[in-house]
C-alpha positions in Angstrom: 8.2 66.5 -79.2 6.3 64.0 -81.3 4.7 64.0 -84.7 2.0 62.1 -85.7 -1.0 61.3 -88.0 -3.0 58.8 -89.4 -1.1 57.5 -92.0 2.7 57.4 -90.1 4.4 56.3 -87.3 4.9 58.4 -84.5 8.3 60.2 -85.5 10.1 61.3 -82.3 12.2 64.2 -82.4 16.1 64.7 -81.1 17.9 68.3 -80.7 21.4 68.0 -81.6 23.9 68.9 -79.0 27.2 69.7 -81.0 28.9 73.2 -81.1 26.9 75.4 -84.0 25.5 78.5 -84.9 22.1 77.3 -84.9 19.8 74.9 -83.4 19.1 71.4 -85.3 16.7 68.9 -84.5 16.5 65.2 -86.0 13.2 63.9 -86.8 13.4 60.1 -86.8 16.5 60.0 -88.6 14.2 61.6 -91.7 14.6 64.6 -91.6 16.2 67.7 -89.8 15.1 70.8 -89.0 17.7 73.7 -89.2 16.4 76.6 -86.8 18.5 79.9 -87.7 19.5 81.9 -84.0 20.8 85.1 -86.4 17.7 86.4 -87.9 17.8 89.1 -90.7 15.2 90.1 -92.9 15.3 88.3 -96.6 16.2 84.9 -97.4 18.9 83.0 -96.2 21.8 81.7 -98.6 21.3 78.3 -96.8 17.4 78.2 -98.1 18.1 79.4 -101.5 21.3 77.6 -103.0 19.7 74.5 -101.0 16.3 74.7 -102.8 17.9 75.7 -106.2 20.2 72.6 -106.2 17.2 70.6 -105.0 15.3 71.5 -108.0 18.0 71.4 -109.8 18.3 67.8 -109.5 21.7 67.9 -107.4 22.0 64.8 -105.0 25.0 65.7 -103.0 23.7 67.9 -100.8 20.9 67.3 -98.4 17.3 67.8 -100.4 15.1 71.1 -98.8 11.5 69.6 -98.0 10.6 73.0 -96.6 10.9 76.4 -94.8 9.6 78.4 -91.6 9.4 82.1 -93.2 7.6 85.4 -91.9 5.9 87.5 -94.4 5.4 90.6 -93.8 3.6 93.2 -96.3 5.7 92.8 -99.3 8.6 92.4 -98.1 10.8 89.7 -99.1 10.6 86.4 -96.2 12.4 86.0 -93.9 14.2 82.5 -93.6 13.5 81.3 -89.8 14.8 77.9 -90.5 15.0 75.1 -92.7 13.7 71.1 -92.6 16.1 69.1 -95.3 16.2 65.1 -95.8 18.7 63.5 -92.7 21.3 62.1 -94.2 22.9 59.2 -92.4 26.4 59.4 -92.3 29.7 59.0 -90.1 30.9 62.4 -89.4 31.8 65.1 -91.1 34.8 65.2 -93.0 37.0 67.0 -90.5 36.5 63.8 -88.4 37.3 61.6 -91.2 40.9 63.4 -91.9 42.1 63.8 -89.3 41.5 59.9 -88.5 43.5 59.4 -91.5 46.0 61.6 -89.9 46.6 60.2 -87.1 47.2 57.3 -88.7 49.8 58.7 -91.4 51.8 60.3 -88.7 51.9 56.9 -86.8 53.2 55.7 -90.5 56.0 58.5 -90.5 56.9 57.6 -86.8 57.9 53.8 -87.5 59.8 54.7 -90.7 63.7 54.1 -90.1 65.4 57.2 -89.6 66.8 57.7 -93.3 63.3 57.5 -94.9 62.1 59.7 -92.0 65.0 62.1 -92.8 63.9 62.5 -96.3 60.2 63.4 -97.1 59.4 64.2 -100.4 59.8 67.5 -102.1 56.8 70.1 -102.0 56.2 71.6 -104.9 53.9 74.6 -106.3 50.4 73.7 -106.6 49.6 73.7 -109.9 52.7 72.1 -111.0 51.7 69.4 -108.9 48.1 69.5 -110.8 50.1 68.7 -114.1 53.3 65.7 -112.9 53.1 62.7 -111.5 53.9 62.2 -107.6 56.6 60.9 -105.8 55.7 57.1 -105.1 56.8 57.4 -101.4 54.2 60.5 -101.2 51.0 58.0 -103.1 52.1 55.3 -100.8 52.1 57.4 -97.6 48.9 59.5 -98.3 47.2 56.1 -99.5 43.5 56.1 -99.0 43.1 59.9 -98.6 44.4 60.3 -102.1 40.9 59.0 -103.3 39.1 60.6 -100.8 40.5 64.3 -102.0 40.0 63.1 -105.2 36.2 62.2 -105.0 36.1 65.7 -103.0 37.4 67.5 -105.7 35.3 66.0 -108.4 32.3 66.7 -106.2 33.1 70.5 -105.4 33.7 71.0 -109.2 30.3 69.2 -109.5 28.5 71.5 -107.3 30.2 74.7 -108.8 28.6 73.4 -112.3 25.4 73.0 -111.1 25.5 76.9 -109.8 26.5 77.8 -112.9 23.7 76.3 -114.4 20.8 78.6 -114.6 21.6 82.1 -116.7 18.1 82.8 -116.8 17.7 83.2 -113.4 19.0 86.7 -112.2 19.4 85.3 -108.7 21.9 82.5 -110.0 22.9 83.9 -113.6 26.8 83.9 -113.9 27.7 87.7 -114.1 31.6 88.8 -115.9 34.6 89.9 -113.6 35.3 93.3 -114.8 38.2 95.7 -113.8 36.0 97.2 -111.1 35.0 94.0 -109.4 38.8 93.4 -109.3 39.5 96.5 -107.9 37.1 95.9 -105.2 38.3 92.6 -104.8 41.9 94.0 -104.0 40.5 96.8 -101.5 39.1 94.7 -99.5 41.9 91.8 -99.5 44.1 94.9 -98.7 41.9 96.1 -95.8 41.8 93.1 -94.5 45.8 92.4 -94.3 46.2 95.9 -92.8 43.2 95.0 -89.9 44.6 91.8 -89.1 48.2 92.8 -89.3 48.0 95.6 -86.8 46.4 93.3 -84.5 49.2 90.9 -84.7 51.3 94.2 -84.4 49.4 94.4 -80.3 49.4 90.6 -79.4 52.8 89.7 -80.3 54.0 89.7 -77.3 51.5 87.7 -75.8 52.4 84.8 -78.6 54.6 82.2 -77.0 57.8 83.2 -77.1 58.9 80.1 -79.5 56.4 81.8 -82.2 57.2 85.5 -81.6 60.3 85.2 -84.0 58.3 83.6 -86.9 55.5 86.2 -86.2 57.7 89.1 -87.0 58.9 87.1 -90.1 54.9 87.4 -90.9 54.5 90.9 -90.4 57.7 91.8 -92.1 56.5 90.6 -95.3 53.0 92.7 -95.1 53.9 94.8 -98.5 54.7 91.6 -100.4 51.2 90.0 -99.2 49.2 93.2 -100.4 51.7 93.1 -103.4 50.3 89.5 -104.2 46.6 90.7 -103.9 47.0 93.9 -106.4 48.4 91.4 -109.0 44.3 90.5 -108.9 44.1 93.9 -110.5 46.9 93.5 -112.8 45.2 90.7 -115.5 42.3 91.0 -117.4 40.4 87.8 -116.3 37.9 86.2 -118.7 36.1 84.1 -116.0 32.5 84.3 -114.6 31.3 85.0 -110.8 29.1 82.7 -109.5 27.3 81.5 -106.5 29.3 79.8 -104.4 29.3 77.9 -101.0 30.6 80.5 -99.1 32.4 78.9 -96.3 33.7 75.7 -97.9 36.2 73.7 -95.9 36.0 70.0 -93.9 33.7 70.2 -91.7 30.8 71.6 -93.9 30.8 68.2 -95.5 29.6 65.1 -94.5 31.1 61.6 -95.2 28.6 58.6 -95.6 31.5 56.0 -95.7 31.4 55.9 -99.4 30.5 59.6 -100.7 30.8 63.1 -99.7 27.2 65.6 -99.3 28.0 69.1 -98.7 26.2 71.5 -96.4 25.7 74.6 -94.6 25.7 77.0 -97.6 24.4 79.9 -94.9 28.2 81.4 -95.4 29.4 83.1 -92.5 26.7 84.2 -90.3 28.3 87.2 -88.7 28.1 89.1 -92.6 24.9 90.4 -93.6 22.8 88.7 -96.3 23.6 90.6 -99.1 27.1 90.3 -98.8 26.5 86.5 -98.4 24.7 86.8 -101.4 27.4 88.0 -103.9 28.6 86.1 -106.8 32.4 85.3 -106.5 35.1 83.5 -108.2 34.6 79.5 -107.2 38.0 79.1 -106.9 37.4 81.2 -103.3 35.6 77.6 -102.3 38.6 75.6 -103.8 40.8 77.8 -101.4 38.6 77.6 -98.3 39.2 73.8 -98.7 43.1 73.6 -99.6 43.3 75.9 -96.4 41.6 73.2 -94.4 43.6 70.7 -95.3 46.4 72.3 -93.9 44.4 73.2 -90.8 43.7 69.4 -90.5 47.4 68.2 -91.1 48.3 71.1 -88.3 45.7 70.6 -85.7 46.7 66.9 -85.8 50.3 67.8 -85.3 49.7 70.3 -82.5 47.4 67.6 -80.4 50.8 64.9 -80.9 53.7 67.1 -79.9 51.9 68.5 -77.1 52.0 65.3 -75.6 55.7 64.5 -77.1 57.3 68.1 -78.4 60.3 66.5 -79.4 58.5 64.6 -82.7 58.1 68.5 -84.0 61.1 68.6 -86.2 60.3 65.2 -87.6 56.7 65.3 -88.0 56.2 68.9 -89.2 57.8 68.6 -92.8 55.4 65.0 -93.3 52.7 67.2 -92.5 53.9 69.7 -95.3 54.0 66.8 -97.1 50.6 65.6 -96.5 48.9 69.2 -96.9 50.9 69.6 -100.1 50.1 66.4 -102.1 46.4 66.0 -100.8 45.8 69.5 -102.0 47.4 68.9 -105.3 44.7 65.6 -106.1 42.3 67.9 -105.0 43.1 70.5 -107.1 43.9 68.3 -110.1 40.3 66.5 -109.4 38.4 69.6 -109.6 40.0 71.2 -112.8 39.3 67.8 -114.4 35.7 67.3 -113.5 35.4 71.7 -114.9 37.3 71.0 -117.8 36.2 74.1 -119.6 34.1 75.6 -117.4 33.1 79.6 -117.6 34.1 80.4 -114.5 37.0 79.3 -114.6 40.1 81.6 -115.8 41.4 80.5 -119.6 45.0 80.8 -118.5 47.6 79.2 -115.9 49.0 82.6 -115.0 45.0 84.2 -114.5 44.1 80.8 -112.1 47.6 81.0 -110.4 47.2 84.3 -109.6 43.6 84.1 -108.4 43.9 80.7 -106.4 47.1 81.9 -104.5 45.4 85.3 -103.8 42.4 83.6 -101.8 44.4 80.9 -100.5 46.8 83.8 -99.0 43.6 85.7 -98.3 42.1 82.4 -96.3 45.5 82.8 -94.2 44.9 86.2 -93.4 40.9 85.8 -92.4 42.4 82.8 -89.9 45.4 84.6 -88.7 42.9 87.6 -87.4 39.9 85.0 -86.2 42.7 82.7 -84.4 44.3 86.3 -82.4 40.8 86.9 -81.0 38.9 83.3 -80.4 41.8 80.8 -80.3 45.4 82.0 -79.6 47.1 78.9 -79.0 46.2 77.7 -82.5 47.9 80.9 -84.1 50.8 79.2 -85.1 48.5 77.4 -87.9 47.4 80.0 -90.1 51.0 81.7 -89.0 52.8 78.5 -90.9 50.2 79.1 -93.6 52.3 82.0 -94.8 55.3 79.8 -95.5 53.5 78.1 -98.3 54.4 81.3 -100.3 
């Protein structure tokens, strides 16, 4: 397929063929075209939050340049896809980690054996947010420490620019209230019981290795739900906003020198209005502390399959790395906010909250790793261990 007309070059057209939900197409390396393969009437998160922070002036996403829609009657369109500015970059940031990775854990592996024998303590994550780090951890982590730190300032950056418009009833910040919190802790608590009693079926189909630290999981099931209904236990002065959605490495590109964030269509197996609901941001903030961990795991698992016995060495480094990358992050982010509405005015209100969506996170991957990926169980599994 071509374009063409009297004032341009021709500008020749490229479908993408990488594993997504939809169908893209490159024009020219100008722009690309975002066709939607899940259709539902109304418009698409992707299309909205894209042409709101386009307006808005926001440069670190890809700008909207247009829409496909069908109208019909008066209803509301229907978003068939989206054409947004190409932005050149060098993979996503999923890519870019776990290069870095690879190359830390090649680090860890020539340290002599007493360094190797001692990695730095973890610590909670907000306590990390407010001392100083180990040396040993700054100089291992070394260049990613800037890249999770820019990330954070940018996340923070795009939550702002949600936040921005209370005159717009589509984007206006709205109060959490006891009943939203209520809500919020059914259906956290819905969700552990779901995913729990399907880990309940295929434990015995978990290697056998893992079955031991699965039933550690499941034995703990009262205390997870018991972490979620402390949600309802605070009274949180904190707005709901917009939010990504389904924030986490690979919905972000690197450009070699910046991050730009995209795919704001959230997951497309919900239906638009529930993709549509104003949340706490700190949901996004969890999404990507939870991929960092997937990253510093998935790396792992690729290295011992090939040598099993650097498990017990490399696994705490990776704890390490997970722990300390998500602490800059974090710290990043509640810098660049400062004040910010949305988020909670006290440590125990944002402790509470962050851990409950980052445990929450586990819990969504725990159930979507039992039915598409078993073998990579054992990440979201481990996940549980942070608390």
């Amino acid at each position: 397929m071509v374009f063409q007309n009297p004032f341009q070059k021709i500008i020749k057209s490229l479908i993408l063929n990488v594993e997504q939900s939809n169908t893209s197409v490159i024009y020219g390396e100008r722009f690309i075209l975002k066709i939607f393969r899940r259709i539902e009437a109304g418009i698409n998160p992707d299309l909205e939050i894209g042409r709101f922070l386009t307006e808005k002036g926001f440069a670190h996403i890809p700008q909207v340049a247009g829409a496909i829609e069908y109208r019909g009657g008066r209803d509301e369109p229907t978003t068939l896809a989206i054409l947004q500015d190409f932005v050149p970059n060098e993979g996503d940031a999923w890519q870019y980690t776990t290069d870095i990775l690879s190359r830390y854990f090649e680090h860890v592996l020539s340290l002599t054996p007493e360094v190797q024998a001692a990695p730095p303590p973890t610590v909670p994550l907000l306590d990390m947010v407010e001392n100083d780090f180990p040396q040993v951890a700054s100089e291992m982590i070394d260049t990613y420490m800037e890249a999770a730190r820019l990330l954070g300032e940018r996340t923070a950056e795009l939550h702002i620019a949600l936040a921005s418009a209370p005159d717009e009833p589509d984007f206006a910040p709205e109060p959490f209230s006891m009943l939203y919190q209520r809500s919020l802790y059914q259906s956290m608590r819905s969700l552990t019981r779901q995913v729990f009693q399907l880990l309940r079926r295929r434990l015995k189909d978990l290697p056998e290795t893992l079955q031991e630290e699965a039933k550690g999981v499941l034995d703990r099931e009262e205390e997870v739900i018991e972490r979620f209904r402390s949600i309802t236990e605070l009274r949180i002065a904190a707005m709901r906003i917009r939010c990504h959605g389904d924030y986490r490495l690979p919905q972000v590109l690197f450009t070699g020198k910046d991050f730009v964030i995209i795919d704001f269509e959230g997951d497309p197996a919900r239906p638009l209005s529930e993709r549509r609901i104003k949340r706490s941001p700190l949901r996004d903030v969890a999404g990507m502390i939870r991929s960092f961990h997937y990253a510093a795991y998935s790396d792992l698992l690729r290295r011992v399959s090939v040598r099993p016995e650097d498990t017990a060495l490399l696994e705490p480094w990776a704890d390490v790395w997970h722990q300390y990358v998500s602490g800059v992050f974090l710290r990043s982010y509640l810098n660049t906010a400062g004040r910010a509405p949305f988020l909670p005015d006290g440590r125990e209100e944002l402790e509470t909250l962050l851990h409950a969506f980052i445990l929450e996170k586990a819990v969504y991957e725990l159930g979507y790793e039992l039915n598409n990926r078993p073998d990579w169980v054992v990440i979201p599994i481990r996940g549980f261990g942070i608390f």
